[in-house]
N, C-alpha and C positions, 0 to 999 in steps of 0.2 A: 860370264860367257865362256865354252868350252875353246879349247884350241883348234877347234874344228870349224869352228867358226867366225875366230877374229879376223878382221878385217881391216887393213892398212895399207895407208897410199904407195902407190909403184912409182919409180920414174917413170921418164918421158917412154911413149912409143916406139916403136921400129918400124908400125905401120898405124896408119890413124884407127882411131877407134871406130866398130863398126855401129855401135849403136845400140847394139842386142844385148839388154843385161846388163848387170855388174859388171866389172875387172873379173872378181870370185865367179861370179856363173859363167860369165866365156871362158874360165880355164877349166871349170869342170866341164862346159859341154863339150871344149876341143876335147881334156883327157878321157871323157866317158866314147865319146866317138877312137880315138885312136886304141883306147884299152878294148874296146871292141871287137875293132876290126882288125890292129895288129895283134892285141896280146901284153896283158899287162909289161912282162919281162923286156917285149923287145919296145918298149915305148918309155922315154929318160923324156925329163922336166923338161931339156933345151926343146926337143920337139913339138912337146904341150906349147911350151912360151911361144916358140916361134909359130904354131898354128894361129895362136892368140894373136899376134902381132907384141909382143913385148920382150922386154930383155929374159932372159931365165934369171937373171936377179931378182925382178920384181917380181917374177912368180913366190918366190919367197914369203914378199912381204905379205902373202894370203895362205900358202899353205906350207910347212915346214917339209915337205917334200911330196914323193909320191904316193907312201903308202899315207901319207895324212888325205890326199886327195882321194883314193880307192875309197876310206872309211866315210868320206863327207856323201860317197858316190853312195854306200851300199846303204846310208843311213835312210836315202830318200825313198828307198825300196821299204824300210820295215815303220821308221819313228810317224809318218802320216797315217796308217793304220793304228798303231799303237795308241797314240795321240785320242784314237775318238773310244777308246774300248771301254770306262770309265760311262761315257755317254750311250755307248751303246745298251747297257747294261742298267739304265737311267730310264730309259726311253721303251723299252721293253719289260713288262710284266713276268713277274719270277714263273706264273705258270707258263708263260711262250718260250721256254727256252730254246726249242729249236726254232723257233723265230731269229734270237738270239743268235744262232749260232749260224746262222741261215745269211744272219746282218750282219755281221764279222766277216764271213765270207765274203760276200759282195764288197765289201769296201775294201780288203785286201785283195783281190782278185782287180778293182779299178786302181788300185795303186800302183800293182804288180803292172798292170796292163797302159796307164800311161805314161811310166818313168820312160824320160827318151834313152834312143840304143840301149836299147832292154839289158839293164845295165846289172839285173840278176844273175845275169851268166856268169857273173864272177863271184857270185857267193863259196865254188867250191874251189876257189884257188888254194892250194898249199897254206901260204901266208896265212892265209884268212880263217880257216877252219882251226890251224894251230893254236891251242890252247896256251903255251909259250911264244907266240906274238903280241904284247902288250898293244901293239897301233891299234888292232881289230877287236882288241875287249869288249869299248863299250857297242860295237856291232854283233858280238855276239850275246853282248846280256840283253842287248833291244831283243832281239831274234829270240831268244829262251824266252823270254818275258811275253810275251806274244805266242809262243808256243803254249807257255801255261793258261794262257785269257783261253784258247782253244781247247785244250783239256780240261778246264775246269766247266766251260760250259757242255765237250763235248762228253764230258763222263756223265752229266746229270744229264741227259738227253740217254746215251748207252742204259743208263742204270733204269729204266721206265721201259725197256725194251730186251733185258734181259742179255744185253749185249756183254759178254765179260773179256773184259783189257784194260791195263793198268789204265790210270791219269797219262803217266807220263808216253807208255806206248800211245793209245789213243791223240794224245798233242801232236804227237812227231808225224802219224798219220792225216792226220788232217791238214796241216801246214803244209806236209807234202803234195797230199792232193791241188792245194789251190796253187803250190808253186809251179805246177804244173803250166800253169803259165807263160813262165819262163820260156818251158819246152816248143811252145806252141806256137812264141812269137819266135823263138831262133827258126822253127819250119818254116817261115813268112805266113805263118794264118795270124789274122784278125782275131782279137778278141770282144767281141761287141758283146749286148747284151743279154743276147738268146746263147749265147756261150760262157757267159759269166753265171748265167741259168744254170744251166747244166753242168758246171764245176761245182757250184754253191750245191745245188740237187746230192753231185756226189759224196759232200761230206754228209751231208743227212743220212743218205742211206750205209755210209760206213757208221754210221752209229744205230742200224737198225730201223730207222721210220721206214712204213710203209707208203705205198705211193701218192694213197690221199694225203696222210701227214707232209709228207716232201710239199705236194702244193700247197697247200695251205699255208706252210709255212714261208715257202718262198713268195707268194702271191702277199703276207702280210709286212714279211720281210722287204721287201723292193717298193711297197707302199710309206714304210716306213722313210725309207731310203730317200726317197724321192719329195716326200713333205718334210724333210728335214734337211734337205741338203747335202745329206752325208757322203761323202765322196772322199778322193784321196786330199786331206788338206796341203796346201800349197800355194805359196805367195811367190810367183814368178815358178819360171822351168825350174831351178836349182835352190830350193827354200833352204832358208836357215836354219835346221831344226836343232836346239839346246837339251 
């Protein structure tokens, strides 16, 4: 099991335990909530702990500091999508590729859209993008790795439409598109499912379908979705993901 997800006993409280979660998930949801709304930089462990009700020692015994805590945060944004791409790609026939690609959206687009305090906004911190931050690595190879599952189906959809742009342009476009998300809920809009429609719609058409093809494919897509259960996988608010 990663360091990111060990898990060892605290001492005693400061305040009683409220009930909600792990130890590990109440200190990411206080740090996801304060990284939020203060600002990674001005939010230190004693404040996490003391949200939590616990010593800042025993924050320890669960996550080796802050930025161990950011990467458990951003991982719940990417590894639940990632997680089912394997199956998507099972589940879907080699001629529906924008079915395909239609069903990858939607399930990143529900991932994006139920992690609490839309916890995305911090994908473009300093720290985090730096290629010289070892903490945020394996957040950045989840994140590339998932950018190619997108490129690879979104270029054989491009390439039947005449569309020309690399693999790797074409991933970084698409992922953007749906991270668009992000953007929507820092507005305060909702993303529900007539809007997760219409993001999933827009990577089809950055790969060239025409209008019929878009429905079709999103009408086979969302059917798929729905008899399969496919959704962002997750066992409690704050999954352990390895």
């Amino acid at each position: 099991m990663s360091s990111l997800s060990r898990v060892r006993p605290g001492r005693p409280r400061l305040t009683p335990d409220n009930g909600v979660g792990t130890p590990r998930e109440q200190v990411l949801e206080a740090a996801a909530r304060l990284f939020t709304s203060k600002g990674f930089a001005a939010t230190s462990t004693r404040e996490i702990a003391e949200t939590v009700g616990i010593r800042q020692a025993s924050l320890y015994y669960h996550f080796a500091g802050k930025d161990e805590i950011l990467a458990a945060l951003l991982a719940t944004t990417v590894r639940p999508t990632q997680m089912v791409v394997e199956e998507i790609v099972a589940l879907v026939p080699p001629e529906r590729v924008e079915t395909a690609l239609c069903l990858l959206a939607l399930i990143d687009i529900d991932t994006l859209a139920r992690v609490p305090h839309n916890v995305g906004v911090l994908y473009q911190l300093p720290d985090v993008v730096s290629a010289t931050n070892l903490d945020y690595a394996s957040f950045r190879q989840a994140h590339g790795e998932l950018a190619e599952a997108y490129a690879a189906l979104g270029s054989r959809v491009a390439a039947r439409h005449g569309v020309t742009a690399s693999p790797q342009a074409l991933g970084s476009m698409l992922i953007q598109q749906v991270e668009g998300v992000v953007t929507l809920r820092t507005a305060g809009n909702d993303v529900d499912g007539d809007r997760a429609i219409e993001i999933a719609a827009g990577c089809l058409r950055l790969c060239g379908c025409d209008p019929a093809e878009v429905s079709d494919a999103v009408r086979r897509a969302a059917d798929i979705q729905s008899r399969n259960s496919l959704h962002a996988r997750r066992s409690g608010t704050w999954p352990e993901l390895d």
